[in-house]
C-alpha positions as a printed NumPy array, in Angstrom:
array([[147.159, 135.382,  37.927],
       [145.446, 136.742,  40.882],
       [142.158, 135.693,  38.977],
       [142.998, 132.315,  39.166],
       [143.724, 131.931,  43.334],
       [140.695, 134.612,  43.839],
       [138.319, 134.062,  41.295],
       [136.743, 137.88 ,  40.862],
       [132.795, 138.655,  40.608],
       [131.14 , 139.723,  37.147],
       [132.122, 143.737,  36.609],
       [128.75 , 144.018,  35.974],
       [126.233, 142.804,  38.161],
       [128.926, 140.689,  40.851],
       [128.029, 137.506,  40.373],
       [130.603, 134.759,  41.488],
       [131.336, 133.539,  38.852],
       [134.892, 133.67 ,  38.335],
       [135.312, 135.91 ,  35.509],
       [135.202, 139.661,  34.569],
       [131.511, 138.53 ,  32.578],
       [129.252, 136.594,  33.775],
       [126.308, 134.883,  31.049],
       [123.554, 136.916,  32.12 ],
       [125.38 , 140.363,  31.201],
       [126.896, 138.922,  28.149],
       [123.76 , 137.541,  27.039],
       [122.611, 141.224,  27.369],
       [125.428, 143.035,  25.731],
       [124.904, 140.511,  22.969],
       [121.388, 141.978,  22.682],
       [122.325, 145.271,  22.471],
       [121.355, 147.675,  19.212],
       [121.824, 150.821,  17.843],
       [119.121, 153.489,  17.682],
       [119.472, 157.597,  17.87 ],
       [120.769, 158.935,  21.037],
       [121.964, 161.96 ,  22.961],
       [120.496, 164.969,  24.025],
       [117.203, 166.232,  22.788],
       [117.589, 169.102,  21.805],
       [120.777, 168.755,  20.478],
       [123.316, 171.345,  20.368],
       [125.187, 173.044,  17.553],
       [127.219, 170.995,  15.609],
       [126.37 , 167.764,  17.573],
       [126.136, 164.999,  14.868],
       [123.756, 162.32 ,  14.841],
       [124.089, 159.932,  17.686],
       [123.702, 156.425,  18.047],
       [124.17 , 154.499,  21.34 ],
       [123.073, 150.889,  22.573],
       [122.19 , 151.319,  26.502],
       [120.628, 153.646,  28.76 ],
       [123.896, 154.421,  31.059],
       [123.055, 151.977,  34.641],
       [124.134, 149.256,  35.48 ],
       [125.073, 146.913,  34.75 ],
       [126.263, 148.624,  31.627],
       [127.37 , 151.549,  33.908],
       [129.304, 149.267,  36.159],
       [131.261, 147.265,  32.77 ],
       [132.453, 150.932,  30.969],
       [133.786, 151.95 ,  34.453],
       [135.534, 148.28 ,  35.049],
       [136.759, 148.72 ,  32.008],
       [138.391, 152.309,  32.409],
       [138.915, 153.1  ,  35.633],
       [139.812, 149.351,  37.142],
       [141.712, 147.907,  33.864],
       [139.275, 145.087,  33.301],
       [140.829, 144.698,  30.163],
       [138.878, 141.576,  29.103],
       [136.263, 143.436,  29.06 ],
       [137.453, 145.26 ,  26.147],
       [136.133, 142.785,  23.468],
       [132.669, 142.332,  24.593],
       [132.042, 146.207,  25.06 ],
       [133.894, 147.114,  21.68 ],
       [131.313, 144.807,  20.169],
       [128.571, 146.701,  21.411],
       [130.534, 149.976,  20.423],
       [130.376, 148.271,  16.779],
       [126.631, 147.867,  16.931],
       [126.137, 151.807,  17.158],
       [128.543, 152.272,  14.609],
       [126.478, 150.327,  12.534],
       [123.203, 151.586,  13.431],
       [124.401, 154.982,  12.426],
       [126.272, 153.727,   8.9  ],
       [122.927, 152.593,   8.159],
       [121.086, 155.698,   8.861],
       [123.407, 158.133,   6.822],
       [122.189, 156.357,   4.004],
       [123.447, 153.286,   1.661],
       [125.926, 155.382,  -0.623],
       [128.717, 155.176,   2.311],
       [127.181, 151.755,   3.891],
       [130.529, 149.426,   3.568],
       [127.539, 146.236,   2.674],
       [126.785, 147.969,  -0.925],
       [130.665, 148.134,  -1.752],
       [132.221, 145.066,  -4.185],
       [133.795, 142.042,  -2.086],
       [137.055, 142.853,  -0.723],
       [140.413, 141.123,  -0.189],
       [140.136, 139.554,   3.735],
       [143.991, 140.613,   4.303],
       [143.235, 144.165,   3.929],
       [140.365, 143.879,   6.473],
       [142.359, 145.238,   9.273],
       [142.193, 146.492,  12.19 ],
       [145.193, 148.457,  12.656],
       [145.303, 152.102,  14.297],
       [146.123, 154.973,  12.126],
       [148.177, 156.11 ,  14.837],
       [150.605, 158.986,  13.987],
       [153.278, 157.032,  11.936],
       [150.223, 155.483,  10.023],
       [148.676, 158.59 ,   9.61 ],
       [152.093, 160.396,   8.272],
       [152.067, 157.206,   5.229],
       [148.411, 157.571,   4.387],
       [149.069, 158.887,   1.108],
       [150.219, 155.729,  -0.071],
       [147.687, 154.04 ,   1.097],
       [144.096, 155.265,  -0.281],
       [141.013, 154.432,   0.716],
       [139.337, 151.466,   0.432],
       [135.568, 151.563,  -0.796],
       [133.349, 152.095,   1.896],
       [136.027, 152.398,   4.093],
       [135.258, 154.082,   7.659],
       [137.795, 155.736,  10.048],
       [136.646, 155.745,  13.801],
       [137.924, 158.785,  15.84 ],
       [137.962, 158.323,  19.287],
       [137.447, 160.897,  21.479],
       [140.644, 161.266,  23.263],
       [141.263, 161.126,  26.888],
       [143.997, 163.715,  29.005],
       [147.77 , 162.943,  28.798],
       [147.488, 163.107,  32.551],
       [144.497, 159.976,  32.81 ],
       [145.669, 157.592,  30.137],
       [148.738, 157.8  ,  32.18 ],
       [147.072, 157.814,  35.538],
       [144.615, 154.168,  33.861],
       [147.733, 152.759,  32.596],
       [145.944, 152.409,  28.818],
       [143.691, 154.592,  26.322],
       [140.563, 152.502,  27.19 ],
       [138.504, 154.702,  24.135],
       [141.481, 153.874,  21.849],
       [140.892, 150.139,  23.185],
       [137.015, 150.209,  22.652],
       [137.611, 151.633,  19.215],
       [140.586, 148.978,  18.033],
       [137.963, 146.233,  19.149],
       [135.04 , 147.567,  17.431],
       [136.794, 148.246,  14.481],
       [137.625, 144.423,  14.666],
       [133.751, 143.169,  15.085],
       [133.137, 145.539,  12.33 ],
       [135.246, 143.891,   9.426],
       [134.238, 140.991,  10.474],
       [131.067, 141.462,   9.615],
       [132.159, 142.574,   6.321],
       [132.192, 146.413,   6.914],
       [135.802, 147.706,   6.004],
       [137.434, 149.497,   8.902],
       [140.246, 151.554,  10.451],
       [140.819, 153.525,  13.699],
       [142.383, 156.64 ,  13.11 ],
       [143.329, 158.62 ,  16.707],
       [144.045, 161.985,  15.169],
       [142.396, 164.337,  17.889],
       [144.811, 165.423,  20.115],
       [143.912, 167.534,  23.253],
       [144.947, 171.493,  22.495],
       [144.501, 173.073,  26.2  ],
       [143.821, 172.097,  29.657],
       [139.968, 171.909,  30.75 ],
       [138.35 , 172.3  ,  34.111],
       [136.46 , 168.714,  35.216],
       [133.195, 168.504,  33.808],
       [131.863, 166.815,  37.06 ],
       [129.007, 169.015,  38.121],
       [128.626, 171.607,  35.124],
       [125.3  , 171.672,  33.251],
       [125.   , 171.41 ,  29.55 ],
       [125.943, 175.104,  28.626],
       [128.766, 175.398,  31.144],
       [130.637, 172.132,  29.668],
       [130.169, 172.742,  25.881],
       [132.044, 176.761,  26.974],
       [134.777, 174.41 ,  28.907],
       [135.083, 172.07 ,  26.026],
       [135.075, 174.226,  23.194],
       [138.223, 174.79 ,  21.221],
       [139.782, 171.84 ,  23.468],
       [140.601, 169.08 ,  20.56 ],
       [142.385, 169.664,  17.35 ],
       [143.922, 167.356,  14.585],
       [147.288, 168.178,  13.959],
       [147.507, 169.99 ,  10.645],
       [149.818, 167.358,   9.152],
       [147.108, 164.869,   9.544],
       [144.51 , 167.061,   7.795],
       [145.373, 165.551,   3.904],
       [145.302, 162.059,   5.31 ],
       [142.123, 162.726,   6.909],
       [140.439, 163.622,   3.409],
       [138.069, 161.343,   2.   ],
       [137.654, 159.344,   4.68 ],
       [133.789, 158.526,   6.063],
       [134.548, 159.507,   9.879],
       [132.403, 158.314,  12.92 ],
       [133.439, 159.628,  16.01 ],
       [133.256, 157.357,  18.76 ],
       [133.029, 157.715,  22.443],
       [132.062, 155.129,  25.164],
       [129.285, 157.526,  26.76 ],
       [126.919, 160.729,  25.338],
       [125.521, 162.887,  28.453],
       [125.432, 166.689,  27.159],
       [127.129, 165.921,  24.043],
       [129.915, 168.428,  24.569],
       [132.957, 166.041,  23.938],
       [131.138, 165.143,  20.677],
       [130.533, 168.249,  19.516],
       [133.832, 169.25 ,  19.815],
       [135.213, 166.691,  18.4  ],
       [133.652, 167.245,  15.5  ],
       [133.807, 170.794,  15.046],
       [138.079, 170.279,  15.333],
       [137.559, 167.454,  12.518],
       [135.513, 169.929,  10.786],
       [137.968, 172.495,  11.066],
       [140.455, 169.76 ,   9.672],
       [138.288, 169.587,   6.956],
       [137.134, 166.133,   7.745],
       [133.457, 166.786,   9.105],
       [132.123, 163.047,  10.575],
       [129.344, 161.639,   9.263],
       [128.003, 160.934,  12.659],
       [128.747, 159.751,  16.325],
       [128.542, 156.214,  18.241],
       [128.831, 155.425,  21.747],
       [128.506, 152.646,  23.915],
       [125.384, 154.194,  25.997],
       [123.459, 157.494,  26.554],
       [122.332, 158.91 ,  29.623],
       [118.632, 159.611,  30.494],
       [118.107, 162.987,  31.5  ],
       [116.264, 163.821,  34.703],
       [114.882, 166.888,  33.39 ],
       [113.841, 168.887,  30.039],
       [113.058, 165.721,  28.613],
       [114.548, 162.422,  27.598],
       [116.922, 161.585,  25.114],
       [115.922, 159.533,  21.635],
       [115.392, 155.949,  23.477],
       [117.627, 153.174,  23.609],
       [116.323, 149.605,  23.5  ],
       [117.638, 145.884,  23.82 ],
       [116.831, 144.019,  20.778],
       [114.034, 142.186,  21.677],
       [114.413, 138.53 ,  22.162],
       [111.838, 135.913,  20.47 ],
       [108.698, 135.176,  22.089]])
């Protein structure tokens, strides 16, 4: 409502143009691709990364709209770009999981809906369908979902999931991490100081480990900077045994030193 007597600026770049979006920064989610991401080198158990922006703005100032602010409407257009990485990575781990190469399936079992914890407990009767992927989201504290007033990596991941059969790729989110122990804020640690805080800070509950089986997992996450929060995530799925097949975020950050991570590009636009 209050949108409609105050009109807000664009999340992204403040343009008045009374809406969350302006064009211009649709225009350039829109153009947004995959490629291989993170940091280089990677650690331990990190698997292969695939993000669509180089974390500024305006991309910075969307994701932070989006989670911090509840730009909720936001959701949709970033969740699409979330689906682009996801796809950029299916296609790298090869066509024998890619969902395009599976027979034609039934629309009505194209879903969307989470696997959330009742879902997960009746996943035996439900198997698999081919080519079927499972995005994990990397979960956020008890103490900040509640603080936001929503999951906004849950949200991402529902919406991607979305763009995703819709494009023909068959698709699920399954939330099954869970966190397993307090951690100090990563704010100001290096690399080596937040994998140590990180580690052994996720775990799937064991009753989701046989649902888990099977399943082609890409953990997702709106943002790769060290890589800790991936790497953890995977080694609890691993230790679930449901290893992912790889990681997608949103965007990567550039580091200022050592190097630079894999780039990131906009799909280039004709002429």
């Amino acid at each position: 409502m209050l949108d409609l007597v105050l009109p807000a600026p664009c999340a992204g770049c403040g343009a008045e143009v009374g809406g969350q979006l302006c064009p211009a920064c649709r225009e350039l989610l829109v153009g947004l691709r995959g490629r291989r991401a993170g940091p280089s080198p990677a650690p331990a158990g990190l698997p292969p990364v695939h993000s669509c922006a180089v974390y500024g703005d305006p991309v910075r100032r969307l994701l932070l709209a989006h989670k911090e602010r509840g730009a909720l409407r936001l959701a949709g257009p970033l969740g699409a770009v979330l689906a682009a990485a996801v796809g950029s990575a299916l296609d790298a781990v090869g066509p024998a999981i890619a969902a395009r190469d599976s027979a034609p399936l039934d629309a009505a079992l194209l879903d969307s809906a989470p696997l959330d914890a009742a879902a997960l407990d009746r996943a035996p009767h439900r198997a698999a369908l081919p080519g079927e992927i499972l995005l994990v989201p990397v979960p956020s504290a008890r103490a900040a979902v509640r603080a936001r007033g929503h999951d906004p990596m849950l949200r991402l991941a529902r919406c991607a999931a979305r763009e995703l059969n819709r494009s023909g790729r068959p698709c699920r989110v399954g939330p099954a991490l869970r966190p397993s122990r307090r951690v100090a804020d990563q704010a100001g640690l290096g690399a080596a100081a937040r994998h140590r805080n990180l580690h052994g800070a996720l775990s799937v509950p064991a009753r989701f480990h046989s649902r888990l089986a099977g399943r082609q997992i890409i953990v997702v996450d709106d943002l790769v900077t060290t890589g800790a929060s991936l790497t953890e995530a995977a080694r609890a799925l691993a230790t679930a045994g449901a290893p992912p097949l790889a990681a997608a975020t949103i965007a990567a950050t550039v580091r200022r030193a050592g190097g630079v991570p894999n780039a990131v590009h906009r799909r280039r636009q004709p002429g």
